[in-house]
C-alpha positions as CSV (number, residue, x, y, z in Angstrom):
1,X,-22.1,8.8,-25.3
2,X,-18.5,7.4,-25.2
3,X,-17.6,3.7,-25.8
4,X,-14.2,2.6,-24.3
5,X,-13.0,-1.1,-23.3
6,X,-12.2,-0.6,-20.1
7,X,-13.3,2.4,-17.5
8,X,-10.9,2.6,-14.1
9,X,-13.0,4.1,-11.5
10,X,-10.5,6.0,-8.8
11,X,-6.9,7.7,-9.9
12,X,-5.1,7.0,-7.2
13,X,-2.2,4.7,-7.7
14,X,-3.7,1.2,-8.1
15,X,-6.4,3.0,-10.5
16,X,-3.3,4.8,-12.6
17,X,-1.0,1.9,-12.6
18,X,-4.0,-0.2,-13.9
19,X,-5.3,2.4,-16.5
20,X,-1.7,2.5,-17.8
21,X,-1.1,-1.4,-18.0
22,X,-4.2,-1.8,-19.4
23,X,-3.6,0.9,-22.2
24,X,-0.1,-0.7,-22.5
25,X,-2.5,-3.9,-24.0
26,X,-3.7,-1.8,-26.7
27,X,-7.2,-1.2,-25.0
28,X,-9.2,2.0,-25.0
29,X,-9.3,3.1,-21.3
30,X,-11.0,5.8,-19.4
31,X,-9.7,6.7,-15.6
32,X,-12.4,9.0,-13.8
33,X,-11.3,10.7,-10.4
34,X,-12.0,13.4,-8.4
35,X,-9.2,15.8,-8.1
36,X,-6.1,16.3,-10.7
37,X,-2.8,15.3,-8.6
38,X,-0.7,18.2,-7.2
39,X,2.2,19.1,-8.9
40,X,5.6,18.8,-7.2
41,X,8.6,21.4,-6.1
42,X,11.7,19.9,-4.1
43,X,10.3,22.6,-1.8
44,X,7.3,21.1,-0.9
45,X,7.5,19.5,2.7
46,X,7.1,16.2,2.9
47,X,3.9,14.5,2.8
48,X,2.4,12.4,6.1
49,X,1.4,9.9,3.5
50,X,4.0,7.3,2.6
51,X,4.1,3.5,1.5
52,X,6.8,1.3,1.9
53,X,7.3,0.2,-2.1
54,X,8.3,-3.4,-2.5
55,X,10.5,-4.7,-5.1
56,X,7.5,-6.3,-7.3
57,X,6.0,-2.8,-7.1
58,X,9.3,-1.2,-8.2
59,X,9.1,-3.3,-11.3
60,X,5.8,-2.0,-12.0
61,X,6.5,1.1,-11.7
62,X,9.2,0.9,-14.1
63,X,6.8,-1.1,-16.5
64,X,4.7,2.3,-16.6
65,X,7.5,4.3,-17.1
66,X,6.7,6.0,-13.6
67,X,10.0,5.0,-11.6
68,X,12.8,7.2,-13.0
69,X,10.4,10.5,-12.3
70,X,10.1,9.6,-9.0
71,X,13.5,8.7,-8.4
72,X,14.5,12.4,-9.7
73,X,12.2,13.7,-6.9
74,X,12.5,12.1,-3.9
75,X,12.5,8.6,-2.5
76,X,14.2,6.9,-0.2
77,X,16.1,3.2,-0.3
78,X,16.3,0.8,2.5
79,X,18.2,-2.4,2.9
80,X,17.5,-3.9,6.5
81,X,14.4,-4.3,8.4
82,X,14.8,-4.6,12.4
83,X,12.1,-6.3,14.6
84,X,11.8,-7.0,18.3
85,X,10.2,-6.7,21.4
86,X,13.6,-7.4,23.6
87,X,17.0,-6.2,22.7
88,X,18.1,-10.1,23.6
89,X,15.6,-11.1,20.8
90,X,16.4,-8.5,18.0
91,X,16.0,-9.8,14.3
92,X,17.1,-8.4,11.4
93,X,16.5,-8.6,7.6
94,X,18.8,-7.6,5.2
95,X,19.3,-7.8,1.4
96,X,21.7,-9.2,1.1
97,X,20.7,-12.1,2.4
98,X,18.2,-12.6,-0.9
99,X,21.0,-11.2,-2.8
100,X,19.5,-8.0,-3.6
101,X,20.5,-4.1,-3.4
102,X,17.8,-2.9,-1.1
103,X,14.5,-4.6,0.1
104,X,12.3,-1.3,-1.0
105,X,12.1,2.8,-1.2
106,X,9.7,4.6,1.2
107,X,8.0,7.0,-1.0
108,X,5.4,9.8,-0.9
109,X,2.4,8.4,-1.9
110,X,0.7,11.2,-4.0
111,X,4.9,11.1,-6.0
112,X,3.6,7.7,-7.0
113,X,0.2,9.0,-8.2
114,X,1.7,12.3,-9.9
115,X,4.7,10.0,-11.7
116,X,1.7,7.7,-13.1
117,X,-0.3,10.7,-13.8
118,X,2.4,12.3,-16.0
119,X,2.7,8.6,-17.8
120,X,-1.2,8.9,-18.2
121,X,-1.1,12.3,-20.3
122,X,1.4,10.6,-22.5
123,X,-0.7,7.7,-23.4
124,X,-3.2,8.2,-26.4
125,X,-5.4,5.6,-25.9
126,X,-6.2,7.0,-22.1
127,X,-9.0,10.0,-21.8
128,X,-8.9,11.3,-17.9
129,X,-12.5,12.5,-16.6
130,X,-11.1,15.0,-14.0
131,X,-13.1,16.3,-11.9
132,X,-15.7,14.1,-12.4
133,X,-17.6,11.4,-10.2
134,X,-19.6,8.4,-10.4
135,X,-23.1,8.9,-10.1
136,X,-24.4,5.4,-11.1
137,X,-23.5,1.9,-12.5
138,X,-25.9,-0.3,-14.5
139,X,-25.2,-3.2,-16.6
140,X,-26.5,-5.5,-19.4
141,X,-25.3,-8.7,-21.4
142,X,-23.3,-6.3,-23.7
143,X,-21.9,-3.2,-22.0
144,X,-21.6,-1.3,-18.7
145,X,-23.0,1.8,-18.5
146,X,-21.6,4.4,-16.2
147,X,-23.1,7.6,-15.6
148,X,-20.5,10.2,-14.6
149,X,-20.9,14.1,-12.7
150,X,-20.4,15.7,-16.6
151,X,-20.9,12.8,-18.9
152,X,-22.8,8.9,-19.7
153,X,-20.1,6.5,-21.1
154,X,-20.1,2.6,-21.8
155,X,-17.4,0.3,-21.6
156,X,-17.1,-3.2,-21.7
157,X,-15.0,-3.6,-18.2
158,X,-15.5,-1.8,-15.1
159,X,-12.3,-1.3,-12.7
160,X,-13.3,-0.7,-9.3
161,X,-10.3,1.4,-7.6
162,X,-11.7,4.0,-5.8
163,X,-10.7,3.1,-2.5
164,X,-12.1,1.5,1.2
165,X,-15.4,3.3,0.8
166,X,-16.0,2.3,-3.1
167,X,-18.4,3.5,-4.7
168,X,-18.4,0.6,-7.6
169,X,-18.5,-1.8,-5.1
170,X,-21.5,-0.3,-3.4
171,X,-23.4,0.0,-6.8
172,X,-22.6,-3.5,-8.1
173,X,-24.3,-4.7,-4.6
174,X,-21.2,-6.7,-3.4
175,X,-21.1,-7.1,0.4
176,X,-17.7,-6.9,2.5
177,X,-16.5,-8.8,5.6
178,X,-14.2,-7.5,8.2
179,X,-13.5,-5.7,11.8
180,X,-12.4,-2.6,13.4
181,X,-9.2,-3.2,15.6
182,X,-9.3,-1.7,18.6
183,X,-6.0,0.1,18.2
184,X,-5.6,3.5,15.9
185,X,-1.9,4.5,14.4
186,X,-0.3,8.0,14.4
187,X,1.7,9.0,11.5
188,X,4.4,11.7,12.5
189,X,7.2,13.0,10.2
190,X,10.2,14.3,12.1
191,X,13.7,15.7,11.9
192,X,15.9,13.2,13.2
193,X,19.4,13.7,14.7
194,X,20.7,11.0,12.5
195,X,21.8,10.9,9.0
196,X,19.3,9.4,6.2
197,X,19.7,6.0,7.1
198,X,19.0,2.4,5.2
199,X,16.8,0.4,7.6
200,X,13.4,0.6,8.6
201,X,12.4,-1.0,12.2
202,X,9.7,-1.7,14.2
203,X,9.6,-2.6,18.0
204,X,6.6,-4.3,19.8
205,X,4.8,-3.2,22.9
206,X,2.3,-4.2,24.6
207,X,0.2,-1.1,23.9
208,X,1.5,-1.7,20.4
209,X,4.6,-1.2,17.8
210,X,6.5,1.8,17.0
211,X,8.1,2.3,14.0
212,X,10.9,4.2,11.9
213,X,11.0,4.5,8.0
214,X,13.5,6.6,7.1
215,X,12.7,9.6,4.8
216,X,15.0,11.1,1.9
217,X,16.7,14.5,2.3
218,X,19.3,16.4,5.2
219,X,17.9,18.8,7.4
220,X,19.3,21.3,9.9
221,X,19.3,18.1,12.7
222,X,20.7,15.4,10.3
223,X,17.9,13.9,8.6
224,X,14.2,13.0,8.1
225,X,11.8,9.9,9.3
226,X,8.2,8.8,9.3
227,X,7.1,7.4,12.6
228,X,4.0,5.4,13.0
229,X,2.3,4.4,16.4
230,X,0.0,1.9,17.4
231,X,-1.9,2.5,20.6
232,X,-5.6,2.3,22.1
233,X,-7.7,5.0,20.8
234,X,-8.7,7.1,23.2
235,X,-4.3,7.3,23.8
236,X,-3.8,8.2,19.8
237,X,-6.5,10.8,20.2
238,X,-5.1,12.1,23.0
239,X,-1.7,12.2,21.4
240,X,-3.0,13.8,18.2
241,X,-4.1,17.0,20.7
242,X,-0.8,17.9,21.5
243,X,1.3,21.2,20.3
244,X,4.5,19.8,18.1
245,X,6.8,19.8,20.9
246,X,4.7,18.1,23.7
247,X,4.2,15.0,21.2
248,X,8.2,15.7,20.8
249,X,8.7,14.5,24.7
250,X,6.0,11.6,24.4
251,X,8.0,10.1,21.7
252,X,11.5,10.4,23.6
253,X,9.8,8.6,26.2
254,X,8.2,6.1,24.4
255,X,10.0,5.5,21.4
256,X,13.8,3.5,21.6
257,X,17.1,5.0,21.8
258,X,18.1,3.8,18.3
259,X,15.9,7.0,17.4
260,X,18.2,9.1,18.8
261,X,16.8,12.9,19.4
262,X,14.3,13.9,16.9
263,X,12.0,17.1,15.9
264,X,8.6,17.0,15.1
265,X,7.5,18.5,11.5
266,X,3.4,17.0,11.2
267,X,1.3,15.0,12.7
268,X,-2.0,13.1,11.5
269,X,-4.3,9.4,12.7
270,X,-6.3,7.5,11.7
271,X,-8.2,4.2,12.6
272,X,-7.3,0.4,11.9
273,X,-9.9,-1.6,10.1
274,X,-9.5,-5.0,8.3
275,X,-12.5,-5.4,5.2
276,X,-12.5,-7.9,2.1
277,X,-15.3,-7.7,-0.8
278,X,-16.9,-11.2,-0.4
279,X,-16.3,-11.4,-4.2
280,X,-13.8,-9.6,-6.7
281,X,-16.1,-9.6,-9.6
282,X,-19.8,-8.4,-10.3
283,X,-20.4,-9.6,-13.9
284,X,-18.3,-6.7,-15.9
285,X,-17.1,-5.4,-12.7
286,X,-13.8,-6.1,-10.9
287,X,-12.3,-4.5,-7.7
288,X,-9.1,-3.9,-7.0
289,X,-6.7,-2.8,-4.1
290,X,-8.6,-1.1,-1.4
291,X,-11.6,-1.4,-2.9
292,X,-11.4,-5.2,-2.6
293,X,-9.4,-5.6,0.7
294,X,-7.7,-3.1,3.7
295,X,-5.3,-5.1,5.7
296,X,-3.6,-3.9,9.0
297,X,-0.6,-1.7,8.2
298,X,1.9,-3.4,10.2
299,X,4.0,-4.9,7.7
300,X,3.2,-1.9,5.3
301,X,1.7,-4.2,2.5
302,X,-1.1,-2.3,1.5
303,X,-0.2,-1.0,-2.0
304,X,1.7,-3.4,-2.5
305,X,-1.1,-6.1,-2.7
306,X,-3.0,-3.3,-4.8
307,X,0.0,-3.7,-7.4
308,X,-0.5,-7.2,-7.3
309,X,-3.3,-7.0,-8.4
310,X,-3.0,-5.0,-11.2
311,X,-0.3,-7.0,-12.2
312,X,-2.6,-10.4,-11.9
313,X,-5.1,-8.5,-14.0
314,X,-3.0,-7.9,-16.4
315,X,-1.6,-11.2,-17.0
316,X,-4.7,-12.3,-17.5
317,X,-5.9,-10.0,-20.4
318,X,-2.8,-10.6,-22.1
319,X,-3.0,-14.2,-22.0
320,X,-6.6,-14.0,-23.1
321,X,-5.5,-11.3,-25.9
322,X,-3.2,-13.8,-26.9
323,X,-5.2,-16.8,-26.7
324,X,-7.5,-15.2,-29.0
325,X,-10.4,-15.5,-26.8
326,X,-13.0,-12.7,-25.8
327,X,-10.7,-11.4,-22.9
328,X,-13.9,-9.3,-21.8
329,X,-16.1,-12.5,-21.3
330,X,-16.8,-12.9,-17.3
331,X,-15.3,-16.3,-17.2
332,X,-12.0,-14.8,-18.7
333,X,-12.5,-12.2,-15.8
334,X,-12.8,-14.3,-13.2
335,X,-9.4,-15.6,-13.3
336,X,-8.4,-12.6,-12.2
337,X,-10.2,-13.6,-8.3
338,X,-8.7,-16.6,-8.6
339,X,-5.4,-15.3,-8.6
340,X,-5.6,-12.7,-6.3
341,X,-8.0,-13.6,-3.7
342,X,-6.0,-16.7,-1.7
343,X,-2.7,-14.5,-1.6
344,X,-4.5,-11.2,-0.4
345,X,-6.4,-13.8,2.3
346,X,-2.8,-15.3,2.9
347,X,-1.6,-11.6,3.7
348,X,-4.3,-10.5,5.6
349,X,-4.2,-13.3,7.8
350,X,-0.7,-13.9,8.3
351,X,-1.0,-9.8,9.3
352,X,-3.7,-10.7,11.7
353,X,-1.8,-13.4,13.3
354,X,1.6,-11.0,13.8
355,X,-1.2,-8.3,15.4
356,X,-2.7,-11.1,17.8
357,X,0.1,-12.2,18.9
358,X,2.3,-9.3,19.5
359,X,-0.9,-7.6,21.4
360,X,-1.4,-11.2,23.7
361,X,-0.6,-10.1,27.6
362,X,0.1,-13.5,28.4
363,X,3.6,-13.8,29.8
364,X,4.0,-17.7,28.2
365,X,2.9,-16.4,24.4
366,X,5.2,-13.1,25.5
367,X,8.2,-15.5,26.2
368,X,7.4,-18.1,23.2
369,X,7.5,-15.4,20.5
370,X,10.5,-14.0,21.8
371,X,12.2,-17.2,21.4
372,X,10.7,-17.7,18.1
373,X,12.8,-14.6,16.8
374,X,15.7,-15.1,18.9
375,X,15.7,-18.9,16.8
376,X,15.1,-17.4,13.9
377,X,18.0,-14.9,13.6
378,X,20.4,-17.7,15.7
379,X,19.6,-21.0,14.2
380,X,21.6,-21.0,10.7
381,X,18.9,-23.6,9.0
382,X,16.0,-21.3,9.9
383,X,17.9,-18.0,9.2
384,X,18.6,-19.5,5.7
385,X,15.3,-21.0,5.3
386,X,12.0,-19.5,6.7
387,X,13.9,-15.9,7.1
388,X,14.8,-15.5,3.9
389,X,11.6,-17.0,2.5
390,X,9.3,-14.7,4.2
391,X,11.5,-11.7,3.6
392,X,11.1,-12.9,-0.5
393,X,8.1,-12.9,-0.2
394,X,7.2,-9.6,1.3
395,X,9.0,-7.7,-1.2
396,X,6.9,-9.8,-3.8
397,X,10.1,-12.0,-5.3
């Protein structure tokens, strides 16, 4: 039986990006997962699975030493974000306005996990159980001990990061609160007839937004996207039976113009749910990213609040490290809800409220918002103030 500090349940990026910050403390760490991460070639088509990378989680992934490898790869940079429901009421982000370069990189999410991965390998004070699972979780007032598919080892933390159907969270008995929406979304990767471009947008409906995030790389048409749609179920279903080409005419009549002609590559769905663990922590245990919360996808914040959190977790090992106190002890934990939970809540509802309102049919809520934007991008003292604020803070700054 195997003694670490700190066993991360779940390799997928928050779990990597959290076993790596947590070795980069000097701890002893463990990171159990499933399957090893695929290994790339520039030939490999893109993957359905992207995430909109913020420039807080940039940082982060710099911290690890994961960014350059996955700038070598492929990613892709964007500076402007477009929103609207009316051309008359079209508001745009940019920036420069917060005097930056770009607001964030759309990348492939198993890049992120591979780039971390490679970091992992690297680190000598990481062991990786691959394949193995989680079988059961028991603790005591000293040690957690985790019985695994191959192997029985202890460790004085627990990290919870195995995703929206956690298996830690499940065995530590802490309960979850939340909804299905009654919208699914449709992830389609297409050739586009336009050149790699640097804004991503997203126009309202009232079946629900489309959106664009442009994709790295030139193809025989010009260049490559990601499009996600919102719709009622029973529509995405029906859409996710179509050949290639007939979901090609659905999108040129549903989609706007500023898509320009496009060619569909892949096609996947899935369904929109909103959960949060009624509690972070369960003595030695702590969750983190999905594990703890799944937010609506509209804004494209989920990883990002996952990075937060490993961030926030770090922080507060460190200072405890440094403090000189027992930075295992649960009340030294616990800081760790206390930092996380309110802006993951803030997030979740602000996401909620951009959802209900955007989905309303009244005609008076339908007019208001549409002002709202118009004042927005129009009136200089709210361009300079609440724009520019909540474009800050949603790439984490």
């Amino acid at each position: 039986m195997e003694h670490f500090d700190c066993v991360v349940i779940g390799g997928g990026m928050v779990g990597a990006a959290s076993a790596l910050t947590l070795a980069q403390l000097g701890l002893k760490v463990a990171l159990v997962e499933k399957f090893t991460p695929q290994d790339f070639s520039a030939e490999q088509p893109l993957d359905l699975r992207v995430s909109a990378i913020s420039l807080a989680s940039q940082n982060l992934l710099i911290q690890v030493g994961a960014w350059q490898q996955i700038k070598q790869w492929r990613c892709c940079p964007y500076k402007r974000l477009g929103v609207w429901e009316y051309e008359s009421a079209y508001t745009e982000f940019d920036a420069d306005n917060i005097e930056q370069s770009h607001l964030g990189h759309i990348v492939e999410n198993r890049l992120i996990q591979l780039a971390l991965w490679q970091n992992i390998t690297a680190m000598s004070n990481i062991q990786t159980f691959c394949p193995e699972s989680l079988l059961s979780l028991k603790q005591d007032d000293n040690k957690a001990t985790l019985t695994l598919t191959n192997s029985v080892v202890t460790a004085k933390l627990v990290i919870g990061a195995d995703g929206a159907q956690s298996k830690v969270r499940q065995m530590s008995a802490i309960g979850m609160t939340g909804w299905d929406y009654p919208q699914s979304a449709m992830l389609i990767n297409v050739e586009t007839s336009m050149c790699q471009q640097d804004i991503t947008w997203q126009k309202f409906s009232p079946t629900g937004p489309v959106a664009f995030l442009p994709l790295p790389g030139k193809s025989s048409l010009g260049g490559y996207a990601s499009l996600v749609w919102y719709h009622q179920r029973d529509e995405i279903t029906r859409l996710a039976s179509l050949s290639n080409s007939q979901l090609q005419q659905e999108i040129l009549k549903c989609f706007p113009a500023q898509l320009g002609d496009i060619k569909v590559l892949a096609k996947g769905d899935f369904k929109l749910t909103r959960r949060h663990a009624n509690t972070y922590q369960h003595k030695r245990v702590l969750l983190l990213g999905d594990a703890a919360h799944t937010i609506n996808p509209m804004a494209g914040q989920g990883v990002n609040l996952g990075f937060k959190d490993v961030l926030a977790l770090q922080h507060v090992i460190a200072e405890a490290i440094g403090n000189g106190d027992v930075w295992h002890d649960e009340a030294v934990l616990a800081r760790y809800e206390k930092m996380r939970r309110k802006d993951n809540l803030l997030m979740m509802s602000t996401m909620d409220a951009l959802y209900a309102s955007f989905s309303h049919p009244s005609p008076l809520i339908k007019v208001a918002r549409n002002l709202a934007l118009l004042a927005v991008n129009k009136v200089p003292v709210l361009n300079s103030t609440i724009k520019n604020k909540a474009l800050a803070y949603a790439c984490g700054l």
